[in-house]
Structure formats: C-alpha cells, structure tokens
C-alpha positions, 0 to 999 in steps of 0.5 A, a space after each residue: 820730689 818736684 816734678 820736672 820742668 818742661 821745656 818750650 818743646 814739650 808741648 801737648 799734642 793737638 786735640 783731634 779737633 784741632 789737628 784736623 783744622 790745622 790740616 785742612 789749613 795747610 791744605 787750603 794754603 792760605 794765610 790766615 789774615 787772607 782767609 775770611 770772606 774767601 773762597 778757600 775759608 769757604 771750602 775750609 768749612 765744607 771739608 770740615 763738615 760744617 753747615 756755614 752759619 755765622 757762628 760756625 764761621 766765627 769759631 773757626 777762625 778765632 780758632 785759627 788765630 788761637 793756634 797760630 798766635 800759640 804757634 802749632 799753625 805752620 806758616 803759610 805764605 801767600 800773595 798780598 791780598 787783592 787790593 779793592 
C-alpha cells in the first residue's frame, strides 16, 4: 500500500523552539521586515532568554523570515517604518 498523501493543511506542528519564538512574535506585534534594529527585536531577544550577540541576533531573524516565508508566522500589520 502506498502511504497517503497529505494535504497543504496537514503540516507538522512547530518544534517548541519555534512556537515559543512565534509567540513572543505575535506579542511584540511587530512586522517582521520592521523588527531589526528596534526597540521590539530587542525586547523579542530578552523574553527569549538570550544574551543579544550578533549572532544570536542574526539567527533569530533569519528564523523569523524562515517561518514567515513557510507561512506559520500570522500576519502582522503595523505603521510604515519611520522615514530617516
């Protein structure tokens, strides 16, 4: 027998690793693309326990954009970013 196939909707939950960044995302309410170098992603890399190097900085955003881009980020709607 061949397995099932599965449907758009079937996908596998989130590791617990990313649930917990996808739901300190939704309560920073931020858009993703306005995140960097602000205050929010700031207070997103304390809540998330982490000490704020480049690195650590750098891995969870691409990591925000990962799931976003996968879709298991809700969308967030905020006001255009601050012109300089």
């Amino acid at each position: 027998m061949s397995e099932k196939p599965k449907h758009f909707w079937e996908v596998p939950p989130l590791s617990f690793e990313d649930q917990k960044l996808r739901d300190m995302y939704v309560r920073i309410g931020k858009p993703v693309d306005q995140l960097p170098y602000s205050a929010e992603f700031d207070k997103l890399i304390a809540a998330l326990g982490l000490q704020g190097s480049d690195e650590e900085r750098y891995f969870i955003f691409q990591r925000l954009l990962s799931l976003r881009k996968r879709g298991r980020l809700p969308q967030i709607y905020g006001a255009p970013a601050e012109l300089i």
